[in-house]
BAFI-3210 file (N, C-alpha, C; in Angstrom, 3 decimals, decimal comma, padded with zeros to 6 digits):
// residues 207
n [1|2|3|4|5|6|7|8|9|10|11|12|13|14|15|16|17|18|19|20|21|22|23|24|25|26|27|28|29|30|31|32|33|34|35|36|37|38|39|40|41|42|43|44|45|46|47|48|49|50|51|52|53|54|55|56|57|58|59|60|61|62|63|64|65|66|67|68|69|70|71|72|73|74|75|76|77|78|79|80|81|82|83|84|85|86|87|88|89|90|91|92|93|94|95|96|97|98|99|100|101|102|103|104|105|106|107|108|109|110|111|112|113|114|115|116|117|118|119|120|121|122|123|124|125|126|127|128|129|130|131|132|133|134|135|136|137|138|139|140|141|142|143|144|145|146|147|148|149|150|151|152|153|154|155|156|157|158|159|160|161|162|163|164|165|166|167|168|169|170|171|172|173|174|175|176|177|178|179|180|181|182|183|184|185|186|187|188|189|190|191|192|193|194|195|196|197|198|199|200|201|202|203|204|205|206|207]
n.u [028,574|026,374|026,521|025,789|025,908|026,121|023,170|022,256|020,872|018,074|018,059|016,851|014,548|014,142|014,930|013,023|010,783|011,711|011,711|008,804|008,048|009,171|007,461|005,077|005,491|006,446|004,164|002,325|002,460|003,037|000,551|-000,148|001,450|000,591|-001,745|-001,269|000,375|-001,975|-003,749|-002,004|-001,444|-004,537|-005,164|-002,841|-003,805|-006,950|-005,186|-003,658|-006,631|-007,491|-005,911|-005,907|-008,544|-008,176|-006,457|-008,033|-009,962|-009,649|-009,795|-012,694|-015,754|-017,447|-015,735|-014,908|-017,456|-017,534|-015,303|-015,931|-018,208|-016,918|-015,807|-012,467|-009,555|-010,239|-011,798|-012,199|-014,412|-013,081|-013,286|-014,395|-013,202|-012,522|-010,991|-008,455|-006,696|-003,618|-003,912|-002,700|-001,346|-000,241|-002,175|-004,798|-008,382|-011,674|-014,772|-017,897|-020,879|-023,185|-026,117|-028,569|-026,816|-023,078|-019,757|-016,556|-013,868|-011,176|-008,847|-007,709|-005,867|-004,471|-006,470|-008,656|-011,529|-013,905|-014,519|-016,608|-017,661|-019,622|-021,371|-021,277|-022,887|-025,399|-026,176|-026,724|-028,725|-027,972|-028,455|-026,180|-025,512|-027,201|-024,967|-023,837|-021,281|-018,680|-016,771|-013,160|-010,601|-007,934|-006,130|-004,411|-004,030|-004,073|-006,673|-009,842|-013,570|-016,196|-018,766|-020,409|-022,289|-023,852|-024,064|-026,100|-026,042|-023,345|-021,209|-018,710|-018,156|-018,242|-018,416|-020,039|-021,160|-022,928|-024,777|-022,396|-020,581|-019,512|-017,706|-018,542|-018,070|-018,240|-015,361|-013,880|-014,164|-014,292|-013,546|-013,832|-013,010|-012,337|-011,889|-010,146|-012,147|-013,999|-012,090|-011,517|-013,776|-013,532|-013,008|-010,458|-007,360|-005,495|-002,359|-000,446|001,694|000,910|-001,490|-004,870|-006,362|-009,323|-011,308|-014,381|-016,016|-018,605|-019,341|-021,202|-023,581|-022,831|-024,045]
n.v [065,519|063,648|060,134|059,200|056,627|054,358|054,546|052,857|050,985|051,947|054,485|057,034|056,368|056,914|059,345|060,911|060,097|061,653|064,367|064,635|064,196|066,228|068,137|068,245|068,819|071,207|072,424|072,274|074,122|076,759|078,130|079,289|077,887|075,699|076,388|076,337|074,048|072,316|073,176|072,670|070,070|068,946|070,100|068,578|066,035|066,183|066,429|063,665|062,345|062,995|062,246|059,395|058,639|059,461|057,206|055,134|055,134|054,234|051,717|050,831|051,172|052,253|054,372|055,406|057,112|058,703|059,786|061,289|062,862|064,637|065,808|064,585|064,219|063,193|063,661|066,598|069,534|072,324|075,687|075,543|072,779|069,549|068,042|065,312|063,791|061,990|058,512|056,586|054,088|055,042|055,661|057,076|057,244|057,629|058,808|057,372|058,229|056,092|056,241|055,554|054,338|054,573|054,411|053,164|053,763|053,289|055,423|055,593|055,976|054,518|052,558|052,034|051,434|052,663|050,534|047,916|046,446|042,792|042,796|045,314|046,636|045,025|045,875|048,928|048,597|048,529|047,215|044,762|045,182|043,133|040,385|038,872|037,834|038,394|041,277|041,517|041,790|042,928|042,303|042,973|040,124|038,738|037,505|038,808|038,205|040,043|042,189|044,467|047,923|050,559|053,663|055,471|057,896|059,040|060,475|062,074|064,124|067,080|066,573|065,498|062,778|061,494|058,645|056,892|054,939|051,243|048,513|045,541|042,670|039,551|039,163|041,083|041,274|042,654|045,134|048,165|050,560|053,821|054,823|056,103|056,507|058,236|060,149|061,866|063,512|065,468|068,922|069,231|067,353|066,738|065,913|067,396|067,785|065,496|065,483|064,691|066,661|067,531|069,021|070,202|070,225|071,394|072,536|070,785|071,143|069,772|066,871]
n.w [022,008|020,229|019,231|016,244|015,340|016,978|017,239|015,292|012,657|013,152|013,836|011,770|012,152|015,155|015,761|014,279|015,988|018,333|017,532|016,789|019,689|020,831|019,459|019,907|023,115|022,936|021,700|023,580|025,503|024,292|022,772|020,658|018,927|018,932|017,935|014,945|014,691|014,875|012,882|010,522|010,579|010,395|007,333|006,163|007,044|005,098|002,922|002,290|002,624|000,307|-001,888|-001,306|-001,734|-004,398|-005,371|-004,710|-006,680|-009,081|-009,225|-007,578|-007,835|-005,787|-004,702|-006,741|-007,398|-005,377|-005,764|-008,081|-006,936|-005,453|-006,638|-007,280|-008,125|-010,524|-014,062|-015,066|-016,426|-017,724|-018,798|-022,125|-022,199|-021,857|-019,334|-018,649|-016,069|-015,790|-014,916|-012,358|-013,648|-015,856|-018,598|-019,856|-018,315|-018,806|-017,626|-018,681|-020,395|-021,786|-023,287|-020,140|-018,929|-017,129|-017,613|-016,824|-019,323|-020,595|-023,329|-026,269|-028,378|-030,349|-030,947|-033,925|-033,737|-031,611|-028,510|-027,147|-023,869|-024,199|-021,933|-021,487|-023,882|-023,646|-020,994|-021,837|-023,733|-025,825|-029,295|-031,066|-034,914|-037,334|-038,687|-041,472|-041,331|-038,922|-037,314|-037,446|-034,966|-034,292|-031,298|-028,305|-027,229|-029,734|-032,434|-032,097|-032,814|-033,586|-032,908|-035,425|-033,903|-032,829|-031,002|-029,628|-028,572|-026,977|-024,200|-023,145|-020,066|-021,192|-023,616|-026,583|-028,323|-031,563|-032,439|-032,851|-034,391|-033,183|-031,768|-030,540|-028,818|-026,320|-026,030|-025,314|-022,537|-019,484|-020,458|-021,673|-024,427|-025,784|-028,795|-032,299|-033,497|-032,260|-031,298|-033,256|-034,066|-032,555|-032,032|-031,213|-029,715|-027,246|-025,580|-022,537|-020,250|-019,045|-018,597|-020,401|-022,829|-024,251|-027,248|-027,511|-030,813|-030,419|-027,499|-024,676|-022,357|-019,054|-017,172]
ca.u [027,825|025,640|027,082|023,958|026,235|025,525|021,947|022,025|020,005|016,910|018,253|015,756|012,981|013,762|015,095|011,191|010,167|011,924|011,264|007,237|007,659|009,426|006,885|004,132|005,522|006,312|002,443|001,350|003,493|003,458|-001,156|-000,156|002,426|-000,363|-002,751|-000,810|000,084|-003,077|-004,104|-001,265|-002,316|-005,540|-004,936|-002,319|-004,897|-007,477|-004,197|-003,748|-007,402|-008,091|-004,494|-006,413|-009,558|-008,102|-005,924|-008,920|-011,316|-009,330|-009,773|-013,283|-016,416|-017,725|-014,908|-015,174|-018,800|-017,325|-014,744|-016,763|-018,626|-016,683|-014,404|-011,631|-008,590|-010,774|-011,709|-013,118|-014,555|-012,235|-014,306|-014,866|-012,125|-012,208|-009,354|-008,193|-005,557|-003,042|-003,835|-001,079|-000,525|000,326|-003,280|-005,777|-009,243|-012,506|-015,995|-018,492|-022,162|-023,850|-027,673|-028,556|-025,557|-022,382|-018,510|-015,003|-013,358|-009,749|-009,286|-006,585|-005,504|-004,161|-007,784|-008,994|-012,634|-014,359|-014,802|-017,547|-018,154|-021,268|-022,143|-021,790|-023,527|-026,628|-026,558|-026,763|-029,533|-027,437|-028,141|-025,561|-026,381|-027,166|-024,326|-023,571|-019,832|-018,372|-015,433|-012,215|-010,482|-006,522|-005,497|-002,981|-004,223|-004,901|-007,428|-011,141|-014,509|-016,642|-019,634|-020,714|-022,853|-024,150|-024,370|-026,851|-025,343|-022,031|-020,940|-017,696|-018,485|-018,887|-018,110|-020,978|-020,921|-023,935|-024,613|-021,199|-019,544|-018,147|-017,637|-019,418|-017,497|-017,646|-013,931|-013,509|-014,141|-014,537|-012,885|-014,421|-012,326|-012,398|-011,062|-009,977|-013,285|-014,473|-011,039|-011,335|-014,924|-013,828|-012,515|-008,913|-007,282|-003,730|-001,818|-000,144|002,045|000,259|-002,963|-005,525|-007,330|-010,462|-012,021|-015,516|-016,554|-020,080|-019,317|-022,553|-024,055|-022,609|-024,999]
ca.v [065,315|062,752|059,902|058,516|055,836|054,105|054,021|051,565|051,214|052,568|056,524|057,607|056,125|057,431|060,659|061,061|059,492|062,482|065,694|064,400|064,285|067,841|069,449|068,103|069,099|072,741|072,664|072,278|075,195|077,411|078,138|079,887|077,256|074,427|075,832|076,139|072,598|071,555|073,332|072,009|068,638|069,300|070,224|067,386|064,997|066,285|066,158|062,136|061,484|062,961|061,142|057,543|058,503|059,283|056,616|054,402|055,726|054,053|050,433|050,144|051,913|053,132|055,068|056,215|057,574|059,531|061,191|061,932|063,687|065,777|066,289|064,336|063,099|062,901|064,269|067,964|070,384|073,848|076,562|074,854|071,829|068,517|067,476|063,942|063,671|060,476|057,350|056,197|053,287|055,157|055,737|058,062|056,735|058,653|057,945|057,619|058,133|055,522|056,216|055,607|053,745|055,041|053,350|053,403|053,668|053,349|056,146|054,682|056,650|053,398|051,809|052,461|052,153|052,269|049,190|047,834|044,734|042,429|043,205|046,724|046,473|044,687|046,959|050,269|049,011|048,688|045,922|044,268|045,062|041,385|040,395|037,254|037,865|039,329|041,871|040,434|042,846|042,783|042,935|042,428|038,914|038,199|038,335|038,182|037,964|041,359|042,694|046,298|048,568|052,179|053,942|056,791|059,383|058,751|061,630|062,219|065,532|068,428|066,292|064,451|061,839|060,866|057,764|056,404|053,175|050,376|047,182|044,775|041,197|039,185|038,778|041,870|041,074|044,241|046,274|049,321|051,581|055,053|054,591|057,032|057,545|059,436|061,688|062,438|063,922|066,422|070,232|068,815|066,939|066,620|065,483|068,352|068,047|064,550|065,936|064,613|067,837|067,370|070,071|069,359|071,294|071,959|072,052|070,072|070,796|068,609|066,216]
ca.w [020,764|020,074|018,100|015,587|014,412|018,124|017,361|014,692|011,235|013,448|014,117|011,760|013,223|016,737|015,565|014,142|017,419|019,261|016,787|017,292|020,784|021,059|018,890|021,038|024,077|022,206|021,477|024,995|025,966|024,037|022,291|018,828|018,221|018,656|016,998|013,805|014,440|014,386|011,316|009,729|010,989|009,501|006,145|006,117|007,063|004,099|001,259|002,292|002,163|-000,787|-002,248|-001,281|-002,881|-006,055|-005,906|-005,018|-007,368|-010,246|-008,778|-006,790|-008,542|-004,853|-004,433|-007,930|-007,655|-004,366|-005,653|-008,744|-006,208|-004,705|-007,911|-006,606|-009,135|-011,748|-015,544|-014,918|-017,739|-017,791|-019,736|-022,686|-022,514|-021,099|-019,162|-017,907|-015,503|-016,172|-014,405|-012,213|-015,032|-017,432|-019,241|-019,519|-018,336|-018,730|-017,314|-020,464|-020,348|-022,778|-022,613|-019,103|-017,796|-017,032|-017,435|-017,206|-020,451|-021,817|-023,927|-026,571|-029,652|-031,029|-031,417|-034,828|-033,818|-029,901|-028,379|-025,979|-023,992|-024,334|-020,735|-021,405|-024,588|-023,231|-019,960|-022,457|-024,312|-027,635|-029,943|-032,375|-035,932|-037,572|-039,894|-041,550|-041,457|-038,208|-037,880|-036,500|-034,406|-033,757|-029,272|-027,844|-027,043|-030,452|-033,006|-031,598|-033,209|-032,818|-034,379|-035,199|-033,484|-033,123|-029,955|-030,036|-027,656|-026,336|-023,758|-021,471|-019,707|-021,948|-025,066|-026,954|-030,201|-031,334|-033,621|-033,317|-034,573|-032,122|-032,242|-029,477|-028,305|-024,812|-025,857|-024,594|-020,765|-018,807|-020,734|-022,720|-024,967|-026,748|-029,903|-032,707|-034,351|-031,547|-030,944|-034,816|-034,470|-031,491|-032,335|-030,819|-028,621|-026,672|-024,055|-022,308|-019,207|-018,346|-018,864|-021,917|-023,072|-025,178|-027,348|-028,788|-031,585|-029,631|-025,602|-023,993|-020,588|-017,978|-016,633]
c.u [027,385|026,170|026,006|024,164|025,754|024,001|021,364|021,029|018,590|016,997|017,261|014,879|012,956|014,452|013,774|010,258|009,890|011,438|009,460|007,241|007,674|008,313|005,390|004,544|005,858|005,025|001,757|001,748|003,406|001,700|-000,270|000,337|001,471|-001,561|-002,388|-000,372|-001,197|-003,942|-003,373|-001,625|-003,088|-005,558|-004,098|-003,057|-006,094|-006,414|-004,171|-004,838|-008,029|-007,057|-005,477|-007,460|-009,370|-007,558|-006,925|-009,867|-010,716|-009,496|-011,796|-014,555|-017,442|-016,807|-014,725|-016,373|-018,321|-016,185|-014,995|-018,049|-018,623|-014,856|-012,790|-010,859|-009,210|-010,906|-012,687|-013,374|-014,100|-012,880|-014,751|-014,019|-012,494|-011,060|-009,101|-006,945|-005,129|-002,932|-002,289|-000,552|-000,132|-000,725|-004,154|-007,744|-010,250|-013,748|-017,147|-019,664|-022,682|-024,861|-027,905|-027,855|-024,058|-020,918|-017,510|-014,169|-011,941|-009,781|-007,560|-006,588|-004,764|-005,209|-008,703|-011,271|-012,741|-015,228|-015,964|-017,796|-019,145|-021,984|-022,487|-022,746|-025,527|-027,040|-027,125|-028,447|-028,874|-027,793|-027,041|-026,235|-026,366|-025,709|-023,899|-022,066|-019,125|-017,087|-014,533|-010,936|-009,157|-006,099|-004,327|-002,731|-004,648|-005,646|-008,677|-012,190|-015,557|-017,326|-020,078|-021,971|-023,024|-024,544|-024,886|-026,214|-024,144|-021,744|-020,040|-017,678|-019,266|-018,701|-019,219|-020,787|-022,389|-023,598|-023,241|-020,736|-019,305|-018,780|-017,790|-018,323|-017,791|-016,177|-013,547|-013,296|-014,826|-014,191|-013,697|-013,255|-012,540|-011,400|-011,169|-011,281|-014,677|-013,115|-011,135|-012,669|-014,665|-012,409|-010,481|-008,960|-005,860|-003,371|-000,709|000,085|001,076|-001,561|-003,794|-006,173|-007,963|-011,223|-013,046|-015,681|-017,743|-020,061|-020,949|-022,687|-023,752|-023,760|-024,736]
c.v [063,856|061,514|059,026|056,895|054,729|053,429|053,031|051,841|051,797|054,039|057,091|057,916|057,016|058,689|061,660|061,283|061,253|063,629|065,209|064,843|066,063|068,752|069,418|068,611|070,687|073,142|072,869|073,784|076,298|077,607|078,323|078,907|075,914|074,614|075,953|075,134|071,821|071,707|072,826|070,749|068,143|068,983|069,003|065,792|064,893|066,079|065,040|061,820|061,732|062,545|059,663|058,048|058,601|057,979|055,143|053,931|055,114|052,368|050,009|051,899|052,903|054,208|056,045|057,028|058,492|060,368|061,781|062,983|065,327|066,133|066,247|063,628|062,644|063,692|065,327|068,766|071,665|074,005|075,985|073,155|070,795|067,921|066,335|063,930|062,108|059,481|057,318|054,838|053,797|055,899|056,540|056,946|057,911|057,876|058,464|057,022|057,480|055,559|056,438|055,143|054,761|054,181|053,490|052,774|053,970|054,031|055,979|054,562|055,440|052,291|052,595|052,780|051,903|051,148|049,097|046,449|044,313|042,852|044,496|047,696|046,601|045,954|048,271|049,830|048,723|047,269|045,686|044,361|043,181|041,540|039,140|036,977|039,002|040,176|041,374|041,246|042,528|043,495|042,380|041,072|037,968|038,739|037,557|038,757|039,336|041,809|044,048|046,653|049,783|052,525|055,226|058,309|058,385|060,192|061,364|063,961|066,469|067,859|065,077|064,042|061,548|059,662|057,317|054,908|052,917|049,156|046,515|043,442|041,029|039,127|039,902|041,957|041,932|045,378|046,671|050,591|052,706|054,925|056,149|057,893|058,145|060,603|062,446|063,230|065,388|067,688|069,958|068,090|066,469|066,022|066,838|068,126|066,565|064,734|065,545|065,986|067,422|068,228|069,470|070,908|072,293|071,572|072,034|070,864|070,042|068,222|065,672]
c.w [020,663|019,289|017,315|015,272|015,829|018,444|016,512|013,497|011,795|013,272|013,600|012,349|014,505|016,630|015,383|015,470|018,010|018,699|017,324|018,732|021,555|020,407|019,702|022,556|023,859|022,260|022,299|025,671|025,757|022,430|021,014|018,536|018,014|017,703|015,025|013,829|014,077|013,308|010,266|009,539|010,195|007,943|005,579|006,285|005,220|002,713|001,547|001,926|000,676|-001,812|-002,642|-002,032|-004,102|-006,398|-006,265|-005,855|-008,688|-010,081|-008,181|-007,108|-007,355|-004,568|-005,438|-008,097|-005,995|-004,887|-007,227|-007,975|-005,821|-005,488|-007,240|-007,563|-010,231|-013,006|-014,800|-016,563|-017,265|-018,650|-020,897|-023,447|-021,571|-020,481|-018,159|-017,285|-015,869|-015,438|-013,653|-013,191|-016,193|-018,291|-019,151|-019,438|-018,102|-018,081|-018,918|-020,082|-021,980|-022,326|-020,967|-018,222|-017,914|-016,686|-017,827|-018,448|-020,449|-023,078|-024,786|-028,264|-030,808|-031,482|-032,550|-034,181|-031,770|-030,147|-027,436|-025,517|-024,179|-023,108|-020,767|-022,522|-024,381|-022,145|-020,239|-023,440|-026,017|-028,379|-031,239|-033,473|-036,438|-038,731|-039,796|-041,265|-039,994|-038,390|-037,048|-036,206|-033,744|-032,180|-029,334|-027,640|-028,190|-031,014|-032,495|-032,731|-032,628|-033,811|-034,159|-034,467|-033,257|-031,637|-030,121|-029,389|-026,752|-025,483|-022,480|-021,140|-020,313|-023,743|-025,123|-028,226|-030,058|-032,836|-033,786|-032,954|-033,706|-032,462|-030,727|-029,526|-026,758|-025,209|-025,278|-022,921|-020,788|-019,294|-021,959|-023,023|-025,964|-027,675|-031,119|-033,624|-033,988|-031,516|-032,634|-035,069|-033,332|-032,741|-032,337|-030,015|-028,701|-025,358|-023,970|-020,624|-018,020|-017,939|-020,440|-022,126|-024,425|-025,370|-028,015|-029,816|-030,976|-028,456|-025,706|-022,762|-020,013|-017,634|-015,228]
res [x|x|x|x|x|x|x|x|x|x|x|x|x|x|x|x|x|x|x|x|x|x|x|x|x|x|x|x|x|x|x|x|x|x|x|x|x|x|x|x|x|x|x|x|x|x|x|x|x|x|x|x|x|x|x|x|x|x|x|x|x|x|x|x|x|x|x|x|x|x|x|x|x|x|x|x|x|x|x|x|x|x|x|x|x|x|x|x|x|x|x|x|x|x|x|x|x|x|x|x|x|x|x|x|x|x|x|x|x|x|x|x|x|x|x|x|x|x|x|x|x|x|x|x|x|x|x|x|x|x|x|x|x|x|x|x|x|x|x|x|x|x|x|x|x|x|x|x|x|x|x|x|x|x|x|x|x|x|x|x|x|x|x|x|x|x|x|x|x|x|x|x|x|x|x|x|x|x|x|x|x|x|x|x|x|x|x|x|x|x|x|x|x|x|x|x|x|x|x|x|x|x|x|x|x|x|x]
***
């Protein structure tokens, strides 16, 4: 009998080593048994890459527009429900059609109204209403300086707002958030098993 203790904090490793090597030399040997390796293989290959693309697709907006593609780890519409799978931080993020642009939103039941940056502001087309007095808007970083605005059609999937409140700042950076006075205009909405589900009153046409 073998003794493992012999082989030192590696054994794993070259226990791996050897099972690989045996199942390859099984494979050569012996057709049926290879080619269900290599379908296994296969399929094992496609579950990793479509793993990295989701995981990518939350970091690097090419990667995001591919596995929006090919409906990969992302928000899908079920019959008449929207449903967001949960970020690996923690968060639910949606993609959100303003007019003709399109952008990743923080969707964040603790924000009284939705937020928007100036870049993503300008980019959409939206202008700040004028006001002599701006609104002053409690983060985590503080309180920043932020003025209102109206976004004509707002739409994540099968769910559309139209004409709705947010509040515009560069203090915002990059960051754009769904706040509660869009989830308060939809039919429902839950978290369920790490899943967001979003009902609209009036399911849209995907675009």
């Amino acid at each position: 009998m073998i003794d493992l203790s012999r082989l030192g904090p590696h054994a794993p490793l070259y226990l791996l080593i050897a099972g690989v090597v045996a199942i390859l030399f099984l494979a050569r040997r012996v057709p049926v048994f290879g080619r269900v390796l290599s379908f296994a293989m296969t399929v094992g290959a496609v579950v990793v890459v479509a793993l990295l693309f989701a995981e990518r697709a939350q970091f690097d907006p090419m990667f995001a527009r591919m596995a929006q593609r090919f409906q990969i780890g992302g928000q899908q519409v079920v019959g008449k429900e929207m449903r967001v799978p949960m970020a690996s931080d923690g968060h639910f993020w949606v993609r959100v059609k303003l007019g003709a642009i399109e952008r990743r939103m923080l969707v964040d039941s603790g924000a009284t109204v939705t937020a928007i940056s100036a870049d993503t502001a300008a980019a959409a087309g939206i202008e700040p209403n004028d006001s002599l007095m701006p609104v002053v808007m409690q983060t985590a970083n503080g309180n920043v300086a932020a003025q209102t605005a109206t976004v004509p059609v707002l739409r994540i999937g099968n769910v559309v707002a139209r004409d709705l409140p947010v509040v515009v700042s560069p203090a915002f950076g990059d960051m754009n958030v769904v706040g509660m006075n869009f989830l308060s205009r939809l039919k429902s909405w839950r978290v369920e098993e790490g899943v967001l589900i979003l009902t609209p009153h009036h399911p849209q046409e995907t675009t």
